[in-house]
N, C-alpha and C positions, 0 to 999 in steps of 0.2 A: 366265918368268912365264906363265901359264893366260893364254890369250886364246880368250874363250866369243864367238861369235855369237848375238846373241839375237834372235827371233821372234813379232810382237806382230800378233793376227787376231780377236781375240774379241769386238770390237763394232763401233766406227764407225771405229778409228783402227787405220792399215796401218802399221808399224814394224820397223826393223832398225837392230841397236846391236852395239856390240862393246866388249867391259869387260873388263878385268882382272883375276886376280885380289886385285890390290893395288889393287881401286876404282879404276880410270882408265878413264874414257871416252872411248875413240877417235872414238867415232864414233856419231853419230845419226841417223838420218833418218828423218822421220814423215810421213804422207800422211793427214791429216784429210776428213771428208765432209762439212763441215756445210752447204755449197752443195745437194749430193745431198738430204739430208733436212728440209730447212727446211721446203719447204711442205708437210710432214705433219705438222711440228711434234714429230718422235720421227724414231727411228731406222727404219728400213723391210730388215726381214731380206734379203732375195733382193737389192734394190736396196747392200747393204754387200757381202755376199759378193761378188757381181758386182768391185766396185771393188776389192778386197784382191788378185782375180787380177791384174786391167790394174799395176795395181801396186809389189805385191811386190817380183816379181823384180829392176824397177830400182831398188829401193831398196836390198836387196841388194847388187848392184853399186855404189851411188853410196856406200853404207859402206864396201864395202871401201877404195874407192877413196880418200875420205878418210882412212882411217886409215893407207894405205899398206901394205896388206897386201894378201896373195893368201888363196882357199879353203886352198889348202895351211897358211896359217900357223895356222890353228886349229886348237886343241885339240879344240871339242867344238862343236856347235848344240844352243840350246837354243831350243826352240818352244813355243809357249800352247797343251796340248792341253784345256783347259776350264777353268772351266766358260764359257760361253758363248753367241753366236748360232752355233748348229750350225755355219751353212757357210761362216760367217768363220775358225772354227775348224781346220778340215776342210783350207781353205785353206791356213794358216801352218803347219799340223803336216803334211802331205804336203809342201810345200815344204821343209822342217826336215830328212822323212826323203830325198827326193830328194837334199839338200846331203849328208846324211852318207853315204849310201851311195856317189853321186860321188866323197866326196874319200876314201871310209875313215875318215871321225869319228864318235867316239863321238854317240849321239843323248839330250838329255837332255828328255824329255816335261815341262812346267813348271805346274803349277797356277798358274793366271793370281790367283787368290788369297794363293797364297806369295810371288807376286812383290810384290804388296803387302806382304804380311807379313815380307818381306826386305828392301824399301827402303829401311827406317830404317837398317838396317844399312850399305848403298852410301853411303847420305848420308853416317854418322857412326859413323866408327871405333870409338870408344868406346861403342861400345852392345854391351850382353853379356845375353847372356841369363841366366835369362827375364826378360822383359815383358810389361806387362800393354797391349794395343794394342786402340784402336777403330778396327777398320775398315767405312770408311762411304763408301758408292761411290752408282752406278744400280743395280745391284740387287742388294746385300749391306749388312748393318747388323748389325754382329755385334761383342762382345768375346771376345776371343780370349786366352790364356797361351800365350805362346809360349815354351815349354821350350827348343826349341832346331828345329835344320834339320828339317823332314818332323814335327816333334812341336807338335801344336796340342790346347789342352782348351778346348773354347768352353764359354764363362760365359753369353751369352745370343748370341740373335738376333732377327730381326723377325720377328713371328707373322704380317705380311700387306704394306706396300707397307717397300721402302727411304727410308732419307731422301735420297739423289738422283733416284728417280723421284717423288719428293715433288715436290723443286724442280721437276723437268721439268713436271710435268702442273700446277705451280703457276703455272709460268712460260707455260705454253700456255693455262691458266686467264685470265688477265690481260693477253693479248698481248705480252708481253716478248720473244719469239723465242726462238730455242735456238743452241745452246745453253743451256736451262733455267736450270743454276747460278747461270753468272756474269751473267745477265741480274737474276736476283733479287736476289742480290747486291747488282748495281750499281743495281737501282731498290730497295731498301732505305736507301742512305744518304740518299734522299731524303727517307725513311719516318719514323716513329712510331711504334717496337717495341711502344708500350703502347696506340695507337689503339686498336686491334681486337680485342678478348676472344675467344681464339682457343683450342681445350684443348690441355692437355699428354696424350696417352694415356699411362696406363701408370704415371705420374710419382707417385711415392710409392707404391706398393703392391710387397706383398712379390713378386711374380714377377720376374722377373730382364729380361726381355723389353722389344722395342720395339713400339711401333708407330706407321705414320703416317696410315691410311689415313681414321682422323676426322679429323684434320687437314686432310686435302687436299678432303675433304668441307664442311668449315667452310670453308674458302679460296672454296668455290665460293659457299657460300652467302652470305658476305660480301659477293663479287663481285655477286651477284643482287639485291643490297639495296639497292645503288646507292647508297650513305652513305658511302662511305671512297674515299679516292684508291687508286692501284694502288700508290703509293709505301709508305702505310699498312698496308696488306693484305703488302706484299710485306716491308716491315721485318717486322711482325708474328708474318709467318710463320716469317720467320728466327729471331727471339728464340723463339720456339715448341720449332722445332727444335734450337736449343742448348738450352732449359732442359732438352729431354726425354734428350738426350743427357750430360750432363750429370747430370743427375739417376741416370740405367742406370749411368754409368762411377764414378759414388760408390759407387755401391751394388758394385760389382765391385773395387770399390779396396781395399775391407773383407775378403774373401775372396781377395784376389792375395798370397796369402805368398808374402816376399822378392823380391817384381818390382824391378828395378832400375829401371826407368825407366817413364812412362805414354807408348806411344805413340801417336800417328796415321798412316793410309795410308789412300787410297784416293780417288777425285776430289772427295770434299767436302769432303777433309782441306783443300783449296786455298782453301776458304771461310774470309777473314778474322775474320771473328765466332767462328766455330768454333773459329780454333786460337789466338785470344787467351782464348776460357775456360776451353780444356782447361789452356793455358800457365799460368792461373792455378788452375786445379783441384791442378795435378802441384805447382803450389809450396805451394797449403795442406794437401799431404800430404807436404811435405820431398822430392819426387822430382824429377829430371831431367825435363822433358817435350821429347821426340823427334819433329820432322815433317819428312819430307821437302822439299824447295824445291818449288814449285808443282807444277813441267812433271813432279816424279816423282809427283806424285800421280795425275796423271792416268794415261790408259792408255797405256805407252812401251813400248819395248824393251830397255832400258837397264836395267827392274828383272827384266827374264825370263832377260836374258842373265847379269843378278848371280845370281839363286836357281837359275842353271844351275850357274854356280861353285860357288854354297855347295853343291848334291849333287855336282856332280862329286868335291868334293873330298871328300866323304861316303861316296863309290863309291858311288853312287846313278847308274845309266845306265839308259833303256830299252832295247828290243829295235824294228827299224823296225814290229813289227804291232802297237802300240801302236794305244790305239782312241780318239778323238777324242769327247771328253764335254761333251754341254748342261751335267750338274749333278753336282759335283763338289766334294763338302764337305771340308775341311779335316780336320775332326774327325770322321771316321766313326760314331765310338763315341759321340755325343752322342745324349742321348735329346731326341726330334723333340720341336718346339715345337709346339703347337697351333697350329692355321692354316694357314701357311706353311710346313708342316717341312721342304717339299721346299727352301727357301733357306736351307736351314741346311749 
């Protein structure tokens, strides 16, 4: 059986996994920052790379080591070579190539996007392509058809902020701390979705598109009003962000012929609100709706080392001068979105 090392470097969170290719996870080990970047209230590039060096490498080691295996027993490394924070990048993918040239394994370069856009599948066997998947992170918000392995046709994307740096700068907005998400989140259940007359951008108009950045404009100004609790503000804003999502993934569900299933991936998929209305979006269109368990939503190793297997087994390998990329679309061939087209 394929046993992939996989290589996770591309923002706050340092990781090394080791999967199967019959979906087993050996092994995990994750080394988060959020000590590091609390008190700027965001992620601090130089300050993450920095930490993914110190790192790494024993994480590396403390995987193998639970899984009981040596370098030699792999098959293949697979590393996050974008898209990304450059030098978290830079990081995991010269480590990645260091390991394969040491042991002689194949080197599999992983769009840290397709790892998302693979996860459904690690989760759950029965999921076949294609599907029609929202994935909605810190800083991607996009629908995706997902044909099959390395085959993506994006349906839309954000013309200007993600709806997880929504959450963040909502969350830094209101003093909630950060991690951003689950901070909102968790001061929403104390909330009043319908307090605060908050817009949906985008919502009902024929463009296909997202966006949050009046949103998180309205959030502030909300805040400045001094009339609404942070609880208020902070449900508010979530209902905001599922109507507006929501409202894109109908509109994309109309035009996804033959999707098998609607999924979710990516760290806002982890958001309860979110995936109990997509849960109910997928069943008032008869489909399967697909989300990874929480810990895959976010940023792992576990889904880099799986979408290393799905190309390995594709014969899909790099070469070690593989070149480590900030922006890194899915869909090449998409024609650019106003705004934003560079996160497309």
């Amino acid at each position: 059986m394929t046993l992939i090392l996989g290589l996770e470097s591309s923002c706050d969170e340092t990781a090394a996994a080791l999967v199967t290719g019959d979906r087993r996870i050996l092994a995990h080990r994750l080394a988060g920052q959020e000590a590091a970047h609390r008190p700027y209230g965001g992620v601090v590039p130089e300050i993450a790379a920095r930490a993914h060096v110190e790192v790494l490498t024993p994480l590396v080691e403390q995987a193998l080591a639970d899984a009981g295996v040596t370098l030699a027993d792999v098959d293949a490394i697979a590393a996050t070579a974008g898209p990304g924070l450059i030098g978290g990048v830079m990081v995991g993918l010269v480590t990645g190539k260091a390991l394969a040239l040491a042991a002689g394994k194949p080197l599999v370069a992983v769009n840290h996007l397709e790892g998302h856009a693979l996860s459904p599948r690690l989760a759950d066997p029965a999921l076949a392509f294609p599907y029609l998947l929202l994935l909605v992170s810190g800083g991607h918000c996009q629908l995706l058809f997902v044909e099959g392995v390395g085959r993506y046709r994006r349906l839309a994307t954000t013309i200007d902020d993600a709806a997880g740096e929504a959450f963040d700068k909502t969350a830094k907005l209101l003093g909630l701390g950060f991690p951003g998400g689950p901070a909102v989140e968790a001061a929403a259940r104390a909330g009043n979705p319908r307090a605060v007359p908050l817009p949906r951008p985008l919502v009902g108009t024929a463009e296909p598109h997202f966006s949050f950045a009046g949103l998180k404009s309205a959030v502030l100004r909300a805040r400045d009003a001094g009339v609404h609790s942070a609880g208020d503000i902070a449900a508010s804003f979530q209902q905001a962000v599922v109507d507006c999502l929501l409202d894109r993934t109908r509109r994309a569900l109309a035009v996804a012929d033959g999707a098998t299933a609607l999924v979710v991936a990516g760290g806002v998929a982890a958001n309860g609100a979110v995936r109990a209305a997509l849960a109910d979006l997928a069943h008032a269109h008869g489909l399967p709706f697909v989300a990874p368990p929480g810990w895959l939503c976010t940023d792992n190793a576990a889904m880099i080392a799986w979408a290393g297997a799905e190309r390995l087994a594709a014969g899909l390998t790099d070469g070690l001068d593989v070149a480590a990329r900030a922006r890194w679309p899915l869909d090449p061939t998409a024609e650019k979105a106003r705004g934003a087209g560079v996160k497309a």
